[in-house]
N, CA and C atoms as an extended XYZ file, in Angstrom:
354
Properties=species:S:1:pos:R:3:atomname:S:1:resname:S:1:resid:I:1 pbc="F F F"
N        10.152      121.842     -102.063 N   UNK     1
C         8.935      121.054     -102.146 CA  UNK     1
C         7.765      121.910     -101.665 C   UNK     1
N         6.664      121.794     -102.201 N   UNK     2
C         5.727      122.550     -102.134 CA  UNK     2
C         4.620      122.279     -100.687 C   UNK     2
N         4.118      122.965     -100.092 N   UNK     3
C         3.022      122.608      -99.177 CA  UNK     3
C         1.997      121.832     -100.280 C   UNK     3
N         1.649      120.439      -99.856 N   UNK     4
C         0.624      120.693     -100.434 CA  UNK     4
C        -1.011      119.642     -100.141 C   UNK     4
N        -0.463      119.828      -98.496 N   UNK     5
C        -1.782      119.507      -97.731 CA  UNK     5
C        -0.968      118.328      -96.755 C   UNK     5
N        -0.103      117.254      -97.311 N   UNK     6
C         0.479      116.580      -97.305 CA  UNK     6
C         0.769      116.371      -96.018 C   UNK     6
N         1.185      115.895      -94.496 N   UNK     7
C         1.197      115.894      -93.267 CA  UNK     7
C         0.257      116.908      -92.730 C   UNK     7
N        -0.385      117.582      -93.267 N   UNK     8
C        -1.401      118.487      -92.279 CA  UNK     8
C        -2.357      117.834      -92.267 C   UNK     8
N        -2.881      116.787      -92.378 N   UNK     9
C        -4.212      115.936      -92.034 CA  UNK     9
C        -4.737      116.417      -90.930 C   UNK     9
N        -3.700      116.072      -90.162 N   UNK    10
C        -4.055      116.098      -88.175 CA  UNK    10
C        -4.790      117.363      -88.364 C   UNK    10
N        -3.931      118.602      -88.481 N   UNK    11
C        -4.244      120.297      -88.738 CA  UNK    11
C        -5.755      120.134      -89.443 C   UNK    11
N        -5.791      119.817      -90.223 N   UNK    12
C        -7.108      119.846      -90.615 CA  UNK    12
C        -8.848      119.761      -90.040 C   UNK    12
N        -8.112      117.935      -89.569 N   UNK    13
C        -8.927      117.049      -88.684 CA  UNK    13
C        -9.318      118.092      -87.349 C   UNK    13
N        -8.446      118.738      -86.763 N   UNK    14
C        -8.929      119.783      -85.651 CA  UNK    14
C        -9.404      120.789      -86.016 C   UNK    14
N        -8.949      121.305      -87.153 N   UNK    15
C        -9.879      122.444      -87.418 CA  UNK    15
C       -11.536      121.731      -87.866 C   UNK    15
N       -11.603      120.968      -88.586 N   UNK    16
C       -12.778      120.198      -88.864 CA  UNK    16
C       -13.657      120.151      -87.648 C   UNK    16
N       -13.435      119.190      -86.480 N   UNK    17
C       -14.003      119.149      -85.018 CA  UNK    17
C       -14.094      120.218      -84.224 C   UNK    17
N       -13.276      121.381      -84.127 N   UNK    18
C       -13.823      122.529      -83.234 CA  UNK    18
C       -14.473      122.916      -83.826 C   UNK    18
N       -14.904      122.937      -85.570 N   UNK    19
C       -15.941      123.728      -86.104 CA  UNK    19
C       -16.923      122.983      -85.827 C   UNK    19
N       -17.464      121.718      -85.708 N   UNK    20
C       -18.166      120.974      -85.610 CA  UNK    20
C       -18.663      121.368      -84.213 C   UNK    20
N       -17.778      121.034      -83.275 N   UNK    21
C       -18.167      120.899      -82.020 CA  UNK    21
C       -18.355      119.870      -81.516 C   UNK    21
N       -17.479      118.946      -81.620 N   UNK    22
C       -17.595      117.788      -81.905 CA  UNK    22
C       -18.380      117.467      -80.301 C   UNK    22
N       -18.929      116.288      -79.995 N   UNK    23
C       -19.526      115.971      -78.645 CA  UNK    23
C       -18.798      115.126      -78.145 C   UNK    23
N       -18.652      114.921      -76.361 N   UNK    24
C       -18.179      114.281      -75.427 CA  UNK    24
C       -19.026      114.254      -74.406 C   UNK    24
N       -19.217      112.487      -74.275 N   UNK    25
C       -18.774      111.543      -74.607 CA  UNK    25
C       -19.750      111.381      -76.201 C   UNK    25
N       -18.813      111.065      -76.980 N   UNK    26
C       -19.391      110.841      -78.633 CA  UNK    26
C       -20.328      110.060      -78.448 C   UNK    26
N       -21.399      110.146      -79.272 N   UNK    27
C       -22.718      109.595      -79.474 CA  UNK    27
C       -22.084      107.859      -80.485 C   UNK    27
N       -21.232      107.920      -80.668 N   UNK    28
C       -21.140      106.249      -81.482 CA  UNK    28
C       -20.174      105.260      -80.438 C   UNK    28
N       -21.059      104.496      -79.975 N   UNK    29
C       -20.624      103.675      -79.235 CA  UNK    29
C       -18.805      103.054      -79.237 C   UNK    29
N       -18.779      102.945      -80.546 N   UNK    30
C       -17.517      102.270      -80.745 CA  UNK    30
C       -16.269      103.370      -80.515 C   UNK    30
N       -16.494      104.821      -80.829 N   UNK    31
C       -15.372      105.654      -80.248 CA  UNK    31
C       -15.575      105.988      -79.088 C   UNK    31
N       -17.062      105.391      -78.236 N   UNK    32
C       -16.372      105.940      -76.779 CA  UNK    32
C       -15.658      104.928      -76.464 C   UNK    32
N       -15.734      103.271      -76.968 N   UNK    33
C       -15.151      102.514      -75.925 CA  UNK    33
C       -13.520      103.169      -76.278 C   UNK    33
N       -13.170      103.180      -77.084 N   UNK    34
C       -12.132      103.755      -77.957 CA  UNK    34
C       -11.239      104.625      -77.213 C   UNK    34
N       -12.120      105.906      -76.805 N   UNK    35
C       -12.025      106.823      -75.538 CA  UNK    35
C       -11.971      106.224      -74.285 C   UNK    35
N       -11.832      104.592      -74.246 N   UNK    36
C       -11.835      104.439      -72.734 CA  UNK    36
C       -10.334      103.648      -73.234 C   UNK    36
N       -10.791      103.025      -73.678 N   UNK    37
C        -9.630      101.588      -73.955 CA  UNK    37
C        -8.232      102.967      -74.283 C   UNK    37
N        -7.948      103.767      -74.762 N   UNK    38
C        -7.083      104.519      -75.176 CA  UNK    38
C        -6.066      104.652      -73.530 C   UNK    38
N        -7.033      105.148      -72.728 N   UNK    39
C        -6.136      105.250      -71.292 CA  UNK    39
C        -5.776      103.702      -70.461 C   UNK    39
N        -6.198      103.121      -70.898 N   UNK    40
C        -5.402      101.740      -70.502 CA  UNK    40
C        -4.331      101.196      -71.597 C   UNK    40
N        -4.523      101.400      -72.851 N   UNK    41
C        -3.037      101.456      -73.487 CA  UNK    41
C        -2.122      102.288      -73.010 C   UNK    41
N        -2.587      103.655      -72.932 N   UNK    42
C        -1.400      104.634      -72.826 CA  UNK    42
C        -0.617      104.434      -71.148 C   UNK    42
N        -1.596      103.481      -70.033 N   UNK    43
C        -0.788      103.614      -69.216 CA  UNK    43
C        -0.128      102.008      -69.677 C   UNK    43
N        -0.336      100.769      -70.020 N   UNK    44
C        -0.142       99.707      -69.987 CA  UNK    44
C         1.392       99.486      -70.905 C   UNK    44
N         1.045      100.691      -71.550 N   UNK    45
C         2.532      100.685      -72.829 CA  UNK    45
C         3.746      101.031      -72.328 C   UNK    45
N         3.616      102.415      -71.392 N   UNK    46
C         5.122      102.381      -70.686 CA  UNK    46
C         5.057      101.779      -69.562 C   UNK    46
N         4.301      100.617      -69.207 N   UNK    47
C         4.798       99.925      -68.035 CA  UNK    47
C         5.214       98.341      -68.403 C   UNK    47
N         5.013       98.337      -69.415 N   UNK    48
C         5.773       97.611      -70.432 CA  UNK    48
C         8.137       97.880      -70.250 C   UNK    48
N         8.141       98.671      -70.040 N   UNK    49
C         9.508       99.182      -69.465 CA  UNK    49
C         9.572       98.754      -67.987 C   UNK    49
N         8.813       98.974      -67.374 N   UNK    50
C         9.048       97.764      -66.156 CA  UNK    50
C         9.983       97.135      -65.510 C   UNK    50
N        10.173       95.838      -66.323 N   UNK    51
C        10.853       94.797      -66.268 CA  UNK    51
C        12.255       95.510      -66.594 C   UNK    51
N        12.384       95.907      -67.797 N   UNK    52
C        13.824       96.222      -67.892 CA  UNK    52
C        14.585       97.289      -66.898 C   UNK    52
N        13.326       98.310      -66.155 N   UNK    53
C        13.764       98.991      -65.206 CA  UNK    53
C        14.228       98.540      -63.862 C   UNK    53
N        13.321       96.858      -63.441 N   UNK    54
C        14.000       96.163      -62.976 CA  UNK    54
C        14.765       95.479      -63.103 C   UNK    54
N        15.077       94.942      -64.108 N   UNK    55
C        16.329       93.954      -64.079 CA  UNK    55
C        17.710       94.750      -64.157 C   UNK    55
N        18.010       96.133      -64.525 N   UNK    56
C        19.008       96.964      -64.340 CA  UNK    56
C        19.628       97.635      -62.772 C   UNK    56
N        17.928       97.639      -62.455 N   UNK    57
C        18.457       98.075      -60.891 CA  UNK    57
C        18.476       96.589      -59.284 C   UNK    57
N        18.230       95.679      -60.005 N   UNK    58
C        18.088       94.811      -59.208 CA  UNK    58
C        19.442       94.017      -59.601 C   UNK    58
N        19.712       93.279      -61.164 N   UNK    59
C        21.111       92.997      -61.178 CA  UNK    59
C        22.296       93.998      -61.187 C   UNK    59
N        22.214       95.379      -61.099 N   UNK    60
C        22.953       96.098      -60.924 CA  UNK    60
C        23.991       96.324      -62.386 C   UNK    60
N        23.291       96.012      -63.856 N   UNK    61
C        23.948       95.597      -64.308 CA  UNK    61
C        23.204       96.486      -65.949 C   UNK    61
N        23.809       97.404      -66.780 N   UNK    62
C        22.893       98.084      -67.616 CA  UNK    62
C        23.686       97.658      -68.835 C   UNK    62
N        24.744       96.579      -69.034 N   UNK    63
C        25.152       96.051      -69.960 CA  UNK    63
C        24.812       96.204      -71.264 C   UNK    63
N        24.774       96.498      -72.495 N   UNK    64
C        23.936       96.808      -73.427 CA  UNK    64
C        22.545       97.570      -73.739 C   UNK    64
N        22.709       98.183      -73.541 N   UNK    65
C        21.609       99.247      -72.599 CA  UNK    65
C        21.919      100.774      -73.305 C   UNK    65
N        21.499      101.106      -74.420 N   UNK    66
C        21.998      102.500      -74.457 CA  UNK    66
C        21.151      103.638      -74.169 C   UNK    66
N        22.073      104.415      -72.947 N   UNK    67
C        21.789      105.664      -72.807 CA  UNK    67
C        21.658      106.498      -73.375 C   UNK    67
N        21.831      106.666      -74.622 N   UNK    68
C        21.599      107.444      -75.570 CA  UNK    68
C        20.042      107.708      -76.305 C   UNK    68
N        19.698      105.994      -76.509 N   UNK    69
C        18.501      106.049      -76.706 CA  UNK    69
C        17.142      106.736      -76.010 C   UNK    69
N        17.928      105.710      -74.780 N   UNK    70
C        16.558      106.658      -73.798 CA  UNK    70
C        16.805      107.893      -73.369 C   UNK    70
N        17.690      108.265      -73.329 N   UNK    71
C        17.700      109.891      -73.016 CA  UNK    71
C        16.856      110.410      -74.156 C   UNK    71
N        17.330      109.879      -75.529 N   UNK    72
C        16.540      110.669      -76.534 CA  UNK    72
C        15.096      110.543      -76.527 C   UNK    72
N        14.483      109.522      -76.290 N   UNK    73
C        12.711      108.518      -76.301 CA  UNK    73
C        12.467      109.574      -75.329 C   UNK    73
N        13.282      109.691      -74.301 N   UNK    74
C        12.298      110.679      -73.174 CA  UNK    74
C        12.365      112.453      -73.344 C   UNK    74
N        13.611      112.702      -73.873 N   UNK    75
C        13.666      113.912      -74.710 CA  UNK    75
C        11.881      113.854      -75.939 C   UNK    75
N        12.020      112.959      -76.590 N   UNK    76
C        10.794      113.123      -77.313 CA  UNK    76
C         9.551      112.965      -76.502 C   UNK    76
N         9.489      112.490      -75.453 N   UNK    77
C         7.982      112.368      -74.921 CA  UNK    77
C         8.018      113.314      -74.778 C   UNK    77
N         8.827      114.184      -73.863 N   UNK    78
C         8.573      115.758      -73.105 CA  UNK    78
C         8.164      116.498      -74.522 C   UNK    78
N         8.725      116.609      -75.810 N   UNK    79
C         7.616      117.254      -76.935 CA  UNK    79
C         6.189      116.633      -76.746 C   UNK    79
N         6.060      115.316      -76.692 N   UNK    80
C         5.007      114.968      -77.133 CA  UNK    80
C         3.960      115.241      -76.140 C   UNK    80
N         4.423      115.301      -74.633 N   UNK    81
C         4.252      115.728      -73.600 CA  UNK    81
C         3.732      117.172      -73.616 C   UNK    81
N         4.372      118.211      -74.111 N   UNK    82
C         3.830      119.488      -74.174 CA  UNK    82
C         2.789      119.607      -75.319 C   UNK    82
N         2.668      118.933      -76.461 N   UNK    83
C         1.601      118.991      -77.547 CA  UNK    83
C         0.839      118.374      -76.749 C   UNK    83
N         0.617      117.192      -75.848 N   UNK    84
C        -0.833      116.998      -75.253 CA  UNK    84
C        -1.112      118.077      -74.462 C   UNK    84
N        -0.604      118.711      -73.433 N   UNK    85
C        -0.803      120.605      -72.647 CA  UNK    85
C        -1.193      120.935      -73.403 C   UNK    85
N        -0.534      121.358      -74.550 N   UNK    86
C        -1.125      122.250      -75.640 CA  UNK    86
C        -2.367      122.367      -76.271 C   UNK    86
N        -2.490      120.940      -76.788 N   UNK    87
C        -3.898      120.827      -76.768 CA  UNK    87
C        -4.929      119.857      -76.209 C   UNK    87
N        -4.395      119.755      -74.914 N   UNK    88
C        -5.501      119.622      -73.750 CA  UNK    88
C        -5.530      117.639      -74.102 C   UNK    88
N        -4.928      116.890      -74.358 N   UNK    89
C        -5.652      116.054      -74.843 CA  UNK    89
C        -4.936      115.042      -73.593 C   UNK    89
N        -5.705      114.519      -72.913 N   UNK    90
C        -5.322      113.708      -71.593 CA  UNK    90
C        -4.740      112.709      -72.058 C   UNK    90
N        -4.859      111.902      -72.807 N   UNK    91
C        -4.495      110.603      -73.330 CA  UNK    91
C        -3.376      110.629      -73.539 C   UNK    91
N        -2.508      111.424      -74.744 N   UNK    92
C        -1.249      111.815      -74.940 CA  UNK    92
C        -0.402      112.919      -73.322 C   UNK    92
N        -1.107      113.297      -72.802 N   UNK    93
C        -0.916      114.019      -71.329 CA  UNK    93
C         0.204      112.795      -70.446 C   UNK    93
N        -0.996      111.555      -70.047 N   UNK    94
C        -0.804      110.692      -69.435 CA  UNK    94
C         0.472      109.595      -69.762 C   UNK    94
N         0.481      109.194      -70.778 N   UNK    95
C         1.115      108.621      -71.556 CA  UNK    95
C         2.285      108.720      -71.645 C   UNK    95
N         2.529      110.208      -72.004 N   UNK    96
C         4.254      110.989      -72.220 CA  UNK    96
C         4.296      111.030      -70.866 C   UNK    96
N         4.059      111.468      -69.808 N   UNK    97
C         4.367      111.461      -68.522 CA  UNK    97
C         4.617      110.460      -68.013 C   UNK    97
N         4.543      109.134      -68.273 N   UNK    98
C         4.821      108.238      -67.572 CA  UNK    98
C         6.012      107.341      -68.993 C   UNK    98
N         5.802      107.725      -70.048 N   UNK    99
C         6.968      107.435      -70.582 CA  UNK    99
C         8.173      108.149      -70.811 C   UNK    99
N         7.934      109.392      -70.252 N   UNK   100
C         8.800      109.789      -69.805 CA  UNK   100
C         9.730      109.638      -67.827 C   UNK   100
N         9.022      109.438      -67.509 N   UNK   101
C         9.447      108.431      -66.306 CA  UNK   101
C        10.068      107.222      -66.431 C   UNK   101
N         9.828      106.284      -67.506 N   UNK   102
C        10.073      105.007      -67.324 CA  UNK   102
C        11.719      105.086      -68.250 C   UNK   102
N        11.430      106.211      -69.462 N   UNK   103
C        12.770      106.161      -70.226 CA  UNK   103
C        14.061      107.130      -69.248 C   UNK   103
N        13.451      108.057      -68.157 N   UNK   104
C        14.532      108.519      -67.061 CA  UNK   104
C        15.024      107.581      -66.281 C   UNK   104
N        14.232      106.496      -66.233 N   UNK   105
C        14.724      105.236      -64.929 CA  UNK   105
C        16.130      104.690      -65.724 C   UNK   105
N        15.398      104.087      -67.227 N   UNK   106
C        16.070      103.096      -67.736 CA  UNK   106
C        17.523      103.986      -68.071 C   UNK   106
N        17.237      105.383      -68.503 N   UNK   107
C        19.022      105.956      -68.880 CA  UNK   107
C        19.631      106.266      -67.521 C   UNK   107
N        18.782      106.490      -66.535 N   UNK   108
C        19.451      106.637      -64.975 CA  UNK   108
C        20.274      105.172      -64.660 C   UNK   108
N        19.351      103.971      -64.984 N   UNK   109
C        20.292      102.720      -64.476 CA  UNK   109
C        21.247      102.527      -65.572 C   UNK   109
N        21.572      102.860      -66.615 N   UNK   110
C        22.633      102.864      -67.350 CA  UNK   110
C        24.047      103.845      -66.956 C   UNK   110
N        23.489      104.767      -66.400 N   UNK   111
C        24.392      106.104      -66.472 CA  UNK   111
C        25.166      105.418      -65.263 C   UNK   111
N        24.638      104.305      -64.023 N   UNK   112
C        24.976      103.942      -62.778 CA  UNK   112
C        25.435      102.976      -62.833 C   UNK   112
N        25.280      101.653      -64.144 N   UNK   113
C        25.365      100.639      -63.932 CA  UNK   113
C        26.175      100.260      -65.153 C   UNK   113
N        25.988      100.986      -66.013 N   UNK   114
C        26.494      100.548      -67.251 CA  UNK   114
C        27.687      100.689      -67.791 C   UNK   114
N        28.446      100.070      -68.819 N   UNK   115
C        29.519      100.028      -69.127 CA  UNK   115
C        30.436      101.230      -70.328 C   UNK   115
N        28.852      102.053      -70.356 N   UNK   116
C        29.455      102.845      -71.821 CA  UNK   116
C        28.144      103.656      -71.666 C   UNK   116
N        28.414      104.576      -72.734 N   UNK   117
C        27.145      105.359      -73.022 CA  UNK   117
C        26.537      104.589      -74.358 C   UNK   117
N        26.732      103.829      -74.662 N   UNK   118
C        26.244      103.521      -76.395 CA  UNK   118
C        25.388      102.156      -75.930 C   UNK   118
């Protein structure tokens, strides 16, 4: 199959804005709130895991629960985790770091509590 622009949007879109130069905080109201509201999703989403991090370590109990998954979800943040380093972008920074915390809890109370790896 041929390259043929096809998932390189993103690639683009950055080359587009560093040529630009793009400004911070952006002059259009609606992407700064955008730029704000973004870091209260990104922390509000993995604390959304929470609950299930408590109810595993409080009933002692990871019953249906696969470790597999979250080992893998937090295997992928740590990529997604180093592409925000990479390119500097706090939002995705913050985000993978703490979803990667919340998916180590949840395969930690499985690995302790649970009945299986699956």
């Amino acid at each position: 199959m041929a390259l043929d622009g096809h998932g390189l949007h993103h690639f683009h879109l950055r080359k587009r804005i560093h040529s630009k130069g793009e400004v911070y905080p952006n002059p259009n109201k609606k992407i700064r709130v955008l730029d704000k509201i973004i870091y209260i999703v990104g922390i509000i989403g993995p604390a959304m895991l929470l609950p299930q991090v408590i109810k595993i370590f409080t009933s002692k109990n990871a019953e249906g629960v696969s470790f597999f998954s979250y080992a893998f979800l937090a295997i992928f943040s740590i990529i997604w985790l180093l592409y925000g380093i990479v390119h500097k972008e706090k939002p995705i920074i913050i985000t993978n770091a703490l979803w990667i915390v919340f998916h180590l809890l949840v395969a930690i109370g499985v690995l302790i509590y649970g009945k299986g790896f699956l």
